[in-house]
N, C-alpha and C positions, 0 to 999 in steps of 0.2 A: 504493500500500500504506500503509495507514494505521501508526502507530507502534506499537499494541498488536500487530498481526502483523509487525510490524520485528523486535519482541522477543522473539517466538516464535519467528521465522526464524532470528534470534541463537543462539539457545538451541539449536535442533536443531543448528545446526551445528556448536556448541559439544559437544553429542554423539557427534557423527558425529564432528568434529575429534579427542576426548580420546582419550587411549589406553585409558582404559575407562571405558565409564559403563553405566550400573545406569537400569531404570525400576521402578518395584515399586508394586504395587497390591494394598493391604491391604483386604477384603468383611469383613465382620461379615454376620449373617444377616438385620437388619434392613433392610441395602441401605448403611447409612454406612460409612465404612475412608477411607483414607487414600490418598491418592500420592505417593511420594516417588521423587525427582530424583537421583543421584548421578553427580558427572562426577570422576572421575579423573584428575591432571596431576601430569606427572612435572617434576621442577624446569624442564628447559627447556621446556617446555609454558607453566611459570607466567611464564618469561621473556619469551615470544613472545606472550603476553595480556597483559602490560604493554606491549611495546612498539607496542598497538593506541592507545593514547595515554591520557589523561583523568589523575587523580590517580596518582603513583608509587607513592606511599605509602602506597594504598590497596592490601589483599589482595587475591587474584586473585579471592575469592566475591566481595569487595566493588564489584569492577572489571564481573563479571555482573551485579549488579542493576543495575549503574550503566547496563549498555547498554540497560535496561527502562525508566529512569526516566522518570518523568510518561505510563508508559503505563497505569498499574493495574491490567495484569494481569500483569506478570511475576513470579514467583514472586521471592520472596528465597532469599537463599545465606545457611548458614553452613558455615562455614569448621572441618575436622579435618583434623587429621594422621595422617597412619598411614604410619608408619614414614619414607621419605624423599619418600613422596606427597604432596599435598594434592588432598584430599577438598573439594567444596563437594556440601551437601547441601540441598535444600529438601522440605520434606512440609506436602503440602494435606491438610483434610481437605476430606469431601463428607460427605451426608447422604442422596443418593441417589441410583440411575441417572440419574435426569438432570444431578445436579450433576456425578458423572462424565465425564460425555457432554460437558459443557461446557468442564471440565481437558482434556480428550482435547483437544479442537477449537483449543486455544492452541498447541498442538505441531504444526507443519507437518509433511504427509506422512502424518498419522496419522487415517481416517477409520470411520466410525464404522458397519457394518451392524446390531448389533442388541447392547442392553444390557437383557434385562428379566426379570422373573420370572414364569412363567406355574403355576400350582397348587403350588408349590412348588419347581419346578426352576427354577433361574438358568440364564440362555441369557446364554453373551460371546460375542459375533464382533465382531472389528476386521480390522483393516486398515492395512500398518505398510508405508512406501517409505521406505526408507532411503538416498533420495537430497540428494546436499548439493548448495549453491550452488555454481556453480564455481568451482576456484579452491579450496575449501577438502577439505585432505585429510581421506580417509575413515578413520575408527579400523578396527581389525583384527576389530572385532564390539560391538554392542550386546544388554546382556542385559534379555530384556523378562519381568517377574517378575508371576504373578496368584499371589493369596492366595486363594481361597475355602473358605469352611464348609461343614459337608455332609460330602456324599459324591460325588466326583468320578466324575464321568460321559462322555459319550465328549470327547475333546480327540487337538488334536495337536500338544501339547510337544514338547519333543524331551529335556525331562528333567521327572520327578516323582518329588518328596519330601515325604511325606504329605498335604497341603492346598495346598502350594506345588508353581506350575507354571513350568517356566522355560523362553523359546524364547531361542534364538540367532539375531541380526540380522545377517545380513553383510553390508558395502556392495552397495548399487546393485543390491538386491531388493526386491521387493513381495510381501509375507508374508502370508498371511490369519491369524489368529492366533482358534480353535474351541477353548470348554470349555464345558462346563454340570455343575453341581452338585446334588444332590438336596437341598435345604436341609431338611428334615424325614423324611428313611428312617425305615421300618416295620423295625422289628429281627428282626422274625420273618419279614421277606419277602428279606432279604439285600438290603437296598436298593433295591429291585423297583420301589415305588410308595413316593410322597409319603402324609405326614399334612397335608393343609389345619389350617390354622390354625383352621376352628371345628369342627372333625370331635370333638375332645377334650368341648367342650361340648356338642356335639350326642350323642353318646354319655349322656353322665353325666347329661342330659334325658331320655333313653331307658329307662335306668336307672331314674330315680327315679318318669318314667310307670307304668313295668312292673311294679314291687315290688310295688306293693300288688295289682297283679291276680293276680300269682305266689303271694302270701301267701293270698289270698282261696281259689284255686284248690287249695292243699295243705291249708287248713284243711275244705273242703270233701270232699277226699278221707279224710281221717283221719274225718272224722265218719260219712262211707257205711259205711266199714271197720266203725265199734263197732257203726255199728247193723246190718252184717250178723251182726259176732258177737254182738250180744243176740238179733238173731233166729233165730239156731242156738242 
């Protein structure tokens, strides 16, 4: 195992380990958003990640990148408090399905059936095994967060709050995790069918074809009109 997926492995079980941690996956309609990492630790949590060894002195987020280092792809941590928690948090961005696809692939156990957009509708299916190395205890749940634009289409969360979808991960399951979005709904169809992105122009081409034969055509009927009533 190379060191880049050392520090992936690190990380997930770093997940699975904490007592809570968060995944959250931010879409825009262009395809870029964000991902962002949040692991959970209760003081003795923070105690038990120090005593894995390396700097003391160093924060418990600081103690995570440190088990990535000289790999290049391990995300960084920073470091919040809330309340007698510590929070370490990391957010990637992406730019598109595939860069996505690529953050997914750093995370052990987490594989990838289909990320794309086809006429409008965004299709997600992953695939999420929330199993840990042995030896390392499993947290009580992992919550795996999609953000999508649109208009949410068929999915199987197990909670939804308007554009956010959120599934619950319990140890030592293999989750399929289904949503698609209608990224461009027709207002007058109730979200039925997509607007393609050149349909707007191709219209308003149609448009500006047709005027003038529509114009030609009404001028033509008003003139039949006078000249029936001059010829009455």
């Amino acid at each position: 195992m190379n060191r880049a997926r050392l520090a992936s492995s690190c990380l997930f079980a770093l997940l699975l380990g904490a007592c809570q941690a968060n995944v959250v996956t931010h879409m825009e309609t262009s395809g870029a958003g964000t991902l962002t990492i949040e692991i959970g630790l209760t003081p003795d949590e923070v105690a038990q990640l120090r005593s894995f060894g390396g700097d003391s002195a160093a924060g418990p987020c600081a103690t995570m990148a440190l088990e990535g280092a000289g790999a290049g792809e391990a995300p960084a941590f920073e470091e919040e408090r809330r309340g007698q928690e510590t929070w370490c948090v990391s957010t990637q961005t992406f730019e598109d399905a595939s860069q996505l696809e690529a953050l997914y692939r750093r995370l052990t156990g987490v594989s990838i059936r289909e990320l794309v957009e086809r006429e409008g509708i965004y299709v997600y299916d992953v695939v999420v095994e929330t199993q840990a190395p042995q030896g390392i205890p499993l947290a009580p749940s992992v919550s795996w967060v999609l953000e999508l634009p649109g208009k949410i289409g068929d999915h199987n969360a197990d909670r939804v709050d308007g554009q956010r979808l959120e599934w619950t991960l319990t140890p030592g399951e293999s989750r399929r995790l289904m949503a698609s979005s209608d990224l461009y709904p027709l207002p007058w169809t109730g979200g039925l069918g997509s607007v393609p992105q050149w349909l707007p122009i191709a219209g308003m081409a149609a448009v500006c074809l047709c005027l003038p034969g529509v114009l030609v055509l009404l001028g033509l009927i008003v003139f039949l009109r006078r000249r029936a009533q001059e010829a009455a």
